[in-house]
C-alpha positions as CSV (number, residue, x, y, z in Angstrom):
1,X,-202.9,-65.0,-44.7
2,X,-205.9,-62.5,-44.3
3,X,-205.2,-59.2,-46.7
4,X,-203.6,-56.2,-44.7
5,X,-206.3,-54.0,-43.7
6,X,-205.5,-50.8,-41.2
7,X,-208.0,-49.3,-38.9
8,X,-206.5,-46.0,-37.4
9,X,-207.3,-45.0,-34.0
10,X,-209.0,-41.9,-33.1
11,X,-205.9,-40.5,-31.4
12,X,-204.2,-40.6,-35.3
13,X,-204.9,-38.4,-38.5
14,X,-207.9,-38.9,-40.2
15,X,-204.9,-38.6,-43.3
16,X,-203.1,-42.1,-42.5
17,X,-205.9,-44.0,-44.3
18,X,-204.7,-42.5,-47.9
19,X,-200.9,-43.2,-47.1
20,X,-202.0,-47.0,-46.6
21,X,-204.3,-46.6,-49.5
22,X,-201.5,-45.0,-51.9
23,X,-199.7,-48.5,-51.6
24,X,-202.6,-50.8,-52.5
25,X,-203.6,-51.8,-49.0
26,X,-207.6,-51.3,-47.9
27,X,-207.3,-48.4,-44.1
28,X,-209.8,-47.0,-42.6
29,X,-210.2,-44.5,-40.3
30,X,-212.6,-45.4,-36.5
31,X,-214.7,-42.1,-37.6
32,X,-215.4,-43.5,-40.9
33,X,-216.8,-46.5,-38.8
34,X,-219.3,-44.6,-36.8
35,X,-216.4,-45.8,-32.9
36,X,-215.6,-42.3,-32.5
37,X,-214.7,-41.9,-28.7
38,X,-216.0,-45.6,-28.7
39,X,-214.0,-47.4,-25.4
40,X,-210.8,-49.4,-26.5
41,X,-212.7,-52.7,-25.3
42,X,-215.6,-51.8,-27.8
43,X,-213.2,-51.8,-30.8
44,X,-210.9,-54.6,-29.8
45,X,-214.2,-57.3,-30.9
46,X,-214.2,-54.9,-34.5
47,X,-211.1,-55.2,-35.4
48,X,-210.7,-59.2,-34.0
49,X,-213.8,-60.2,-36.5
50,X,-212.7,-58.1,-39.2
51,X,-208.9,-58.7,-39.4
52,X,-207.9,-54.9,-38.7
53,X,-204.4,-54.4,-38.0
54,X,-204.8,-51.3,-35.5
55,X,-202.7,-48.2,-35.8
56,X,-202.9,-46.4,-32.4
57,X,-200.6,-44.2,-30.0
58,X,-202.4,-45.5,-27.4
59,X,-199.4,-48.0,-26.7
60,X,-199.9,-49.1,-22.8
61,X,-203.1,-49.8,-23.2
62,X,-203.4,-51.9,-26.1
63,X,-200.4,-53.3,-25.8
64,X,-202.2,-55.3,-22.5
65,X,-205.0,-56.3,-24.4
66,X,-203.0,-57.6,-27.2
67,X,-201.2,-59.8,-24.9
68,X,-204.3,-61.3,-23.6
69,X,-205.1,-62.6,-27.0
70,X,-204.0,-65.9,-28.6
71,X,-204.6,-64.2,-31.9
72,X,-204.7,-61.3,-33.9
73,X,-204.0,-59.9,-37.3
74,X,-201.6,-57.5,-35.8
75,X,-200.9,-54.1,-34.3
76,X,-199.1,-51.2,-34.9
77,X,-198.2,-48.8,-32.0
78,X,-196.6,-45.5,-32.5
79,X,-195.2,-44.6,-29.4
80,X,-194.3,-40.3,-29.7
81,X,-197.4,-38.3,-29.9
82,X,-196.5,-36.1,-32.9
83,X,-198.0,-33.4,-35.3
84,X,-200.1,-34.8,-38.5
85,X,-196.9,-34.5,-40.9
86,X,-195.1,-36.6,-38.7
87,X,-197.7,-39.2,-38.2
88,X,-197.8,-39.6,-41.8
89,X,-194.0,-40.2,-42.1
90,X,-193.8,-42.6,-39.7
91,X,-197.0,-44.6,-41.0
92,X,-195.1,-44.6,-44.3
93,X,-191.9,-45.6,-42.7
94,X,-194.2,-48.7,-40.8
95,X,-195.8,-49.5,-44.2
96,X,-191.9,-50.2,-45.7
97,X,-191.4,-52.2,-43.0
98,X,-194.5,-54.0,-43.6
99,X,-193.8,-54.5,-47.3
100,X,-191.1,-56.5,-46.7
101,X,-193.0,-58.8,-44.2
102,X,-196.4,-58.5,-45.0
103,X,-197.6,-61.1,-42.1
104,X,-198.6,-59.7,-39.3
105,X,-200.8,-62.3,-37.1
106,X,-199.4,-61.7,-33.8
107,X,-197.0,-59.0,-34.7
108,X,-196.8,-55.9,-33.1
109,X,-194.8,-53.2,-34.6
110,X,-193.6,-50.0,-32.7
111,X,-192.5,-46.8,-33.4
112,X,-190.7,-45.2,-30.7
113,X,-188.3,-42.3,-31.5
114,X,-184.5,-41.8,-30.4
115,X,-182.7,-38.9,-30.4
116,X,-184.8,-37.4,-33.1
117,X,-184.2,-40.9,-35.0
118,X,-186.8,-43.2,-36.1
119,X,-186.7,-46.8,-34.9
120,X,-189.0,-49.5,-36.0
121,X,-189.4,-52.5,-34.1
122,X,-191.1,-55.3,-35.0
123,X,-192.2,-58.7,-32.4
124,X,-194.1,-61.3,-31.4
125,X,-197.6,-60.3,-29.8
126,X,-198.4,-62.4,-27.3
């Protein structure tokens, strides 16, 4: 099992890195990678041949070219577009959930919200 590594999307805070870094994991931002506004297809081969799990609220999208592929370190899709402080309390509330089950090849995880309640879900990918 590769290290967990985030790359956040450019429709996330620039913030989320530190929250991943705060609890020992290595995150990274697409700005900080020189694919800002880069096309999705662009930074699907990046994060394939670097083991990036992506962090992204662009949900339909990727989650059709994630189920194209037989394999990849993982996903995280947060489904509400919310302010910054939200983003960052949901990425935290992900990052539990990936504490407890820190493999992620093929996993998806998704954070849609309920009622004003948080619900993480976590499956297979394809």
């Amino acid at each position: 099992m590769s290290p967990i590594r985030f790359l956040v999307d450019e429709n996330l805070s620039v913030a989320l890195p530190s929250i991943a870094h705060a609890r020992g994991y290595e995150a990274t931002h697409v700005n900080f990678l020189g694919l800002r506004q880069a096309k999705d297809w662009d930074i699907l081969p990046v994060i394939l041949a670097e083991d990036w799990i992506l962090v992204t609220c662009n949900v339909l999208e990727f989650r059709w070219r994630y189920r194209k592929l037989d394999i990849h370190p993982g996903v995280v899709l947060v489904v509400p577009v919310v302010p910054r402080e939200e983003q960052l309390n949901l990425f935290g509330r992900v990052l539990d959930t990936i504490d407890t089950s820190p493999d992620m090849t093929n996993i998806a995880i998704e954070v849609p919200m309920s009622e004003q309640r948080i619900v993480i879900a976590r499956f297979n990918l394809p």
